[in-house]
C-alpha positions as CSV (number, residue, x, y, z in Angstrom):
1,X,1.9,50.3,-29.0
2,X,5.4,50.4,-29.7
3,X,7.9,49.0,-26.7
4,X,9.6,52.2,-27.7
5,X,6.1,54.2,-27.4
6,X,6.1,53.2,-23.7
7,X,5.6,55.9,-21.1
8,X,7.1,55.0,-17.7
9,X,4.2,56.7,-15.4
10,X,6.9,56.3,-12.0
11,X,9.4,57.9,-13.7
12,X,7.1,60.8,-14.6
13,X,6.1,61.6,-11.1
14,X,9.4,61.1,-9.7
15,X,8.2,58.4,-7.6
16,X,8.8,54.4,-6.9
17,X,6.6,51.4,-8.0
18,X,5.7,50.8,-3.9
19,X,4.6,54.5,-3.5
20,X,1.6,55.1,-2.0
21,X,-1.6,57.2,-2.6
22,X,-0.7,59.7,-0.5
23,X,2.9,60.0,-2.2
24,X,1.4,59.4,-5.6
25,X,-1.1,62.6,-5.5
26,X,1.6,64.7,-3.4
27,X,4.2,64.2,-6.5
28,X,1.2,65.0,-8.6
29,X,0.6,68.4,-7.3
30,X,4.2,69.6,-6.6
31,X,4.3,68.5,-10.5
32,X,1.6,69.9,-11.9
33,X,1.6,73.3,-10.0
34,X,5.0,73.6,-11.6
35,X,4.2,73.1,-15.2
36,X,0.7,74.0,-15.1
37,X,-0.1,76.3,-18.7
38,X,-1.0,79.3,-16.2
39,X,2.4,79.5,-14.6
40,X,4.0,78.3,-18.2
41,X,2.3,80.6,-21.0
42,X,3.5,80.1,-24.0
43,X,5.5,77.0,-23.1
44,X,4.8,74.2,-25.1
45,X,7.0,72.2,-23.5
46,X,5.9,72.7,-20.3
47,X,2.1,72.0,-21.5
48,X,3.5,68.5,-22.8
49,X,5.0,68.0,-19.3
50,X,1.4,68.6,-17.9
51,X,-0.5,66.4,-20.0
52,X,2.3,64.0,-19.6
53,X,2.3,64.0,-15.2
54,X,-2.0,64.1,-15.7
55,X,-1.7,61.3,-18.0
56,X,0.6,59.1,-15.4
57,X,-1.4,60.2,-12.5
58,X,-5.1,59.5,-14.1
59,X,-3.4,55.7,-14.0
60,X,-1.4,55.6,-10.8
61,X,-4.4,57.3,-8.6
62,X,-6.6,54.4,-9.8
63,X,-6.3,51.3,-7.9
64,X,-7.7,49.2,-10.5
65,X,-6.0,51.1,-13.2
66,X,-2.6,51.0,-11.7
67,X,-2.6,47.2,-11.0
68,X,-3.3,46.5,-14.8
69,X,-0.3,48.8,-15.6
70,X,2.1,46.8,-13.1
71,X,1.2,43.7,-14.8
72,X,0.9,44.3,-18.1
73,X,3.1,47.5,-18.7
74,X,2.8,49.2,-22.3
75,X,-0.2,47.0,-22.7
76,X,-2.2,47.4,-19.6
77,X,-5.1,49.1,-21.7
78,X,-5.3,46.3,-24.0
79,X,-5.4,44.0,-21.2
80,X,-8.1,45.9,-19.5
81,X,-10.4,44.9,-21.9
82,X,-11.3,41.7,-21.4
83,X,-10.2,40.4,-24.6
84,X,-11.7,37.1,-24.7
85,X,-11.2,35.3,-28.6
86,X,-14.3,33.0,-29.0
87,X,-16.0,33.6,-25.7
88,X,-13.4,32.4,-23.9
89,X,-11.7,33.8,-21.2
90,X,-8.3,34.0,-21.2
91,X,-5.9,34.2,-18.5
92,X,-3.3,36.3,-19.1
93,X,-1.6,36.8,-15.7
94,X,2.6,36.4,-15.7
95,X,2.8,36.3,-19.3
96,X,5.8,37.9,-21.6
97,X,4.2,40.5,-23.9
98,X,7.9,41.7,-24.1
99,X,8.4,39.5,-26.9
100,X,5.4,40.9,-29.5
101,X,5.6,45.0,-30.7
102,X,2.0,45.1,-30.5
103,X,-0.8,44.0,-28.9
104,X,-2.0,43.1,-32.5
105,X,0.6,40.9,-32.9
106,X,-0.3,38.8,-29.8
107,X,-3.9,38.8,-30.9
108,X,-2.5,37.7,-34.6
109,X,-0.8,34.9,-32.9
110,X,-3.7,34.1,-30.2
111,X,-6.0,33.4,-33.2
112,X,-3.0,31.4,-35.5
113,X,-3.2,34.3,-38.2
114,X,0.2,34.3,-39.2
115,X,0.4,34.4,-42.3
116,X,-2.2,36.5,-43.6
117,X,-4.5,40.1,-43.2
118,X,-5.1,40.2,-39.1
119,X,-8.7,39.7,-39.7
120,X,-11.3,41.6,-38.1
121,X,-10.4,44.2,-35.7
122,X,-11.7,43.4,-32.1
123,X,-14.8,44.7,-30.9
124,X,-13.0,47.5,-27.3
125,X,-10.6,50.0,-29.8
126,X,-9.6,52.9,-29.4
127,X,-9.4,55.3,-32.2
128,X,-7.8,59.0,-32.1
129,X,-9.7,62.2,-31.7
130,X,-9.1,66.2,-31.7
131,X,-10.7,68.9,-29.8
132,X,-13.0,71.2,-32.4
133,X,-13.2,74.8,-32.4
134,X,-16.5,74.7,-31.5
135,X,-17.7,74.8,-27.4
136,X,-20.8,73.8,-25.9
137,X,-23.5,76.4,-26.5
138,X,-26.1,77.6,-24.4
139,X,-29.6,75.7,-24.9
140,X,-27.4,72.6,-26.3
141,X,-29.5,70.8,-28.3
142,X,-29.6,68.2,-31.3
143,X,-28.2,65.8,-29.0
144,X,-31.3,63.2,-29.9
145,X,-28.9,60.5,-31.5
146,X,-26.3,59.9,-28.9
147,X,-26.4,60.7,-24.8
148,X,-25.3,59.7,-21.6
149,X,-26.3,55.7,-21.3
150,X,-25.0,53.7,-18.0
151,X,-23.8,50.5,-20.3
152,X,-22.1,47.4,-18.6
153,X,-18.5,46.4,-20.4
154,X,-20.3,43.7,-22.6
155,X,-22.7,44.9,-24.9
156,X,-23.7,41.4,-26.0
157,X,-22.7,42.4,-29.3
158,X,-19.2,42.3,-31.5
159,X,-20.5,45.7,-33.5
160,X,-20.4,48.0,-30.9
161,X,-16.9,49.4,-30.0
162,X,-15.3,51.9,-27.2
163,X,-12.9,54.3,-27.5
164,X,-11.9,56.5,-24.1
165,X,-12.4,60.4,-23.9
166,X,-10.2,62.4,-21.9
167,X,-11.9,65.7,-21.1
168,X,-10.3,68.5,-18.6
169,X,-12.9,69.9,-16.2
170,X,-13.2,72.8,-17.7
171,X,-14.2,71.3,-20.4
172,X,-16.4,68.3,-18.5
173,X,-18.5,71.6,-16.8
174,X,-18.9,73.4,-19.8
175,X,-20.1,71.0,-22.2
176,X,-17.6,70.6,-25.4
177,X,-17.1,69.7,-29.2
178,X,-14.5,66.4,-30.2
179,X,-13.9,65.1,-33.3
180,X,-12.9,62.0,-33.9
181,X,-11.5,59.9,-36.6
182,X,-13.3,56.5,-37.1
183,X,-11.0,54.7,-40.3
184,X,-12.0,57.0,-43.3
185,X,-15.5,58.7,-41.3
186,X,-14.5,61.6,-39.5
187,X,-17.6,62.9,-37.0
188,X,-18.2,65.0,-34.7
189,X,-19.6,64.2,-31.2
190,X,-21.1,67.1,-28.6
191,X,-20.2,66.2,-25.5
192,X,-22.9,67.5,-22.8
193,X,-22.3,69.4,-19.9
194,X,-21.4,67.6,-16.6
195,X,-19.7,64.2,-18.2
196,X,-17.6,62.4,-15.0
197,X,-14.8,60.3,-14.9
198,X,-16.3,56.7,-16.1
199,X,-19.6,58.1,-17.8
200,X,-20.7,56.4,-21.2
201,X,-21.9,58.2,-24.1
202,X,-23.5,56.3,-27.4
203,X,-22.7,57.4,-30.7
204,X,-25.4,55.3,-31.9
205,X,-24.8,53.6,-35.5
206,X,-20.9,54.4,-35.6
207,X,-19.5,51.1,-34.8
208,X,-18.4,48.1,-36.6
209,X,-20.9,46.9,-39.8
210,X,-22.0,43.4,-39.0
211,X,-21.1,41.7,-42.5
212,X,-23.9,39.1,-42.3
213,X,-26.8,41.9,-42.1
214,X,-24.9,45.0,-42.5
215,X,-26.3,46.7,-39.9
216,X,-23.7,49.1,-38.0
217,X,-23.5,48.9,-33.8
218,X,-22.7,52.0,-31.8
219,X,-20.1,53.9,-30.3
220,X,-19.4,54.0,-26.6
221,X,-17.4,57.0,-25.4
222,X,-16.3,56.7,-21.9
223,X,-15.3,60.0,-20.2
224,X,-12.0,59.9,-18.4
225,X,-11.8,63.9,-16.7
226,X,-8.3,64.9,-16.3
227,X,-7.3,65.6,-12.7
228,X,-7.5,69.4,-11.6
229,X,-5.3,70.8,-9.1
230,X,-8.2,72.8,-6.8
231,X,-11.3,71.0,-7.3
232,X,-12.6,67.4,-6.8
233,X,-15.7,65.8,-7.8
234,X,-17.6,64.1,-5.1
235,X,-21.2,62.7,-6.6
236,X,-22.7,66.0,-7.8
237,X,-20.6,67.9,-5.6
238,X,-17.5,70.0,-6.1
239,X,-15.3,69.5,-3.2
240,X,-12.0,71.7,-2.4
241,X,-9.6,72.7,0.1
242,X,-9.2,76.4,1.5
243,X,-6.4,77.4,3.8
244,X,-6.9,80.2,6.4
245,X,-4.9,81.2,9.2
246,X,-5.3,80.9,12.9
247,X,-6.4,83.9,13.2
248,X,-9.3,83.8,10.6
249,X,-10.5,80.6,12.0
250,X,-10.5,82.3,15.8
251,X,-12.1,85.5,15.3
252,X,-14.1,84.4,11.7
253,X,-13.0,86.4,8.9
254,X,-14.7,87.1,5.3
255,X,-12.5,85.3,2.5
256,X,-12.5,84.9,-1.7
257,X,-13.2,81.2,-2.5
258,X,-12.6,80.5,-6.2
259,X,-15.2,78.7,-8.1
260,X,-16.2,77.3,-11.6
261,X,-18.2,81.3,-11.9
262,X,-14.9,82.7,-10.1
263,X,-14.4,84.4,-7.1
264,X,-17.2,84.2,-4.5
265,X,-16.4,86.2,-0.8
266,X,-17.8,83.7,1.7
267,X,-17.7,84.3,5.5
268,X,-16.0,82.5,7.8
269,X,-17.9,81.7,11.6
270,X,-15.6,82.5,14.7
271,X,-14.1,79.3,15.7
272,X,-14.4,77.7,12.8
273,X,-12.5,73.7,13.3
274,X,-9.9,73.0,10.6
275,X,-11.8,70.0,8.7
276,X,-15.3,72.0,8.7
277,X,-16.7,72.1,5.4
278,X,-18.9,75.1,4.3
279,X,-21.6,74.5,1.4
280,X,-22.0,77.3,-1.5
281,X,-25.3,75.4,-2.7
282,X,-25.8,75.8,-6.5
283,X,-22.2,76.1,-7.2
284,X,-21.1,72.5,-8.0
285,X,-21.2,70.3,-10.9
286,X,-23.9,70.6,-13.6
287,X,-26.9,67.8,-13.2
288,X,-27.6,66.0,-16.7
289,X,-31.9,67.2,-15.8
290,X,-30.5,70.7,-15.2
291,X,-29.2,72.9,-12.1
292,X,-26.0,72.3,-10.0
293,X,-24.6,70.6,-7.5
294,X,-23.3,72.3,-3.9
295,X,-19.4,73.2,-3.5
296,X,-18.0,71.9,-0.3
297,X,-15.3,74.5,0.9
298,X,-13.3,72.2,3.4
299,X,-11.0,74.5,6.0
300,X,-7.7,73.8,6.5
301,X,-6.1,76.3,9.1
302,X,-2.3,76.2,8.1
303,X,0.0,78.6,10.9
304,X,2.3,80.7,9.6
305,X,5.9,79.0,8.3
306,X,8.0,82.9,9.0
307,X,6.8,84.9,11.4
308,X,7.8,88.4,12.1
309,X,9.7,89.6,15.0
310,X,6.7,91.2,16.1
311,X,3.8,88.3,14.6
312,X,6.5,86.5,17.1
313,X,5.7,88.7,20.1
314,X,2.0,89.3,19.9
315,X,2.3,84.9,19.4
316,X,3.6,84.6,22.5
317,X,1.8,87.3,24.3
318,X,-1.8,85.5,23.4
319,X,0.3,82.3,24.5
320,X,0.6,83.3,27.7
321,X,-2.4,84.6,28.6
322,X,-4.6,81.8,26.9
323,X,-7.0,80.3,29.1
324,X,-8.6,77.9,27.0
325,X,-7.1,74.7,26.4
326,X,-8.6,71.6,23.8
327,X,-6.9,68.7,26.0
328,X,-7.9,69.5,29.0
329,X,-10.7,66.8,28.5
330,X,-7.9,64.0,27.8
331,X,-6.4,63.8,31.4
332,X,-9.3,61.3,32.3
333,X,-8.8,59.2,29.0
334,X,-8.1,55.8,30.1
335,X,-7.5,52.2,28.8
């Protein structure tokens, strides 16, 4: 990557390098509510804006990730992985990448290959892809020479490379079609329903050719899903947040609750507790054996911001006459 290539996630979100997670996904979703493509239609710029705040979020909300991008800048993903010439490891902590335009170049000079062709290319590369026409159909099959594998970084091997895959949920839940370009072999890879953020899939026999007995490694794809403004995976779970009002939460109330099949009505007890979470079981995140995870509906009673002159009144009329009262159990806490 180019020093001119590089993306300043911060500046993106609007946000300082001591920010914290809290402040990192609040300018996330003030962000991406504004330029999401259902509020934009249309708006090309405003869907490069969104995949722009995603892309710096997907970074900064990672602990891990975002402590490679402080230190190494433009080429924290390089860093990441574990570059090591000759089975060593090499430390790289404090040192100026500023003066190389690529990561290449710093491997070029790493390995004394000034001079001539830079050689093999390392075994972790990415290479580019683009989203086919074609979506996951129902009864997915021929999937027999590539699926979901749990592989460690190291594959023992220099064949085998990896190359990231950043899927939306939509996408991730339904199962989808990539194409990617490998050099001169284009292919095309049928991603299975219910892929997670750091799942591997092998592409087996479309890595590197070993030269001494031409035999080819495989391809790891590791899923990286895009964030979503509503839902959050939890294991096999889909987890959101649903705001009712006081009064729904006192008396219990019947309300819509959007999910991946849309709009479910789902009834509220009386006296539900802000923080409660109510399970939709079968509604969550596809299983790789078949069926579905639960959605977790968490309750979050949010009062009123502009009240009516009379919503006012009646307020203060049930204020006065209340009888129950949630501290009342507090006047005997003691150190």
């Amino acid at each position: 990557m180019a020093a001119t290539d590089f993306k300043d996630y911060y500046a993106i979100l609007g946000i300082s390098k001591t920010a914290s997670p809290e402040e990192i996904k609040q300018a996330f979703r003030k962000l991406a509510r504004k330029f999401h493509p259902d509020v934009n239609p249309n708006n090309k710029q405003a869907e490069a804006r969104f995949k722009e705040i995603n892309e710096a979020y997907e970074v900064l909300s990672d602990p891990d990730k975002r402590k490679k991008y402080d230190q190494f800048g433009q080429y924290w993903k390089q860093a990441g992985q574990g570059f090591s010439p000759g089975g060593v490891g090499v430390d790289m902590g404090g040192f100026d990448f500023s003066q190389y335009g690529s990561f290449d170049e710093f491997v070029n000079e790493l390995l004394g290959r000034f001079g001539g062709g830079a050689g093999p290319r390392t075994a972790r590369q990415s290479y580019s892809y683009s989203t086919s026409t074609s979506s996951r159909p129902s009864g997915f099959g021929g999937f027999n020479d590539f699926g979901f594998q749990d592989v460690s970084a190291g594959t023992g091997t220099t064949q085998d490379i990896e190359a990231p895959i950043s899927l939306t949920f939509a996408e991730a839940f339904s199962g989808i079609q990539k194409r990617f370009s490998l050099g001169n072999e284009t292919i095309d890879v049928r991603i299975p329903a219910g892929a997670k953020s750091g799942t591997r899939l092998r592409v087996r026999g479309k890595g590197q050719v070993n030269p001494m007995t031409q035999q080819r490694g495989d391809l790891f794809l590791k899923v990286e899903l895009q964030p979503h403004t509503f839902f959050q995976i939890e294991g096999d779970n889909l987890v959101c947040e649903m705001p009712i009002t006081p009064d729904e939460a006192t008396l219990g109330a019947a309300i819509d609750v959007p999910t991946p099949d849309g709009m479910v009505n789902v009834k509220l007890p009386a006296g539900v507790r802000s923080g409660q979470s109510l399970r939709l079981r079968g509604k969550g995140w596809p299983l790789t054996k078949g069926g579905r995870g639960d959605q977790l509906v968490k309750v979050a009673i949010v009062p009123p911001k502009d009240l009516s002159q009379q919503e006012r009144e009646y307020y203060e009329k049930i204020r006065a006459i209340r009888t129950y009262n949630p501290r009342s159990h507090l006047h005997q806490v003691k150190l």
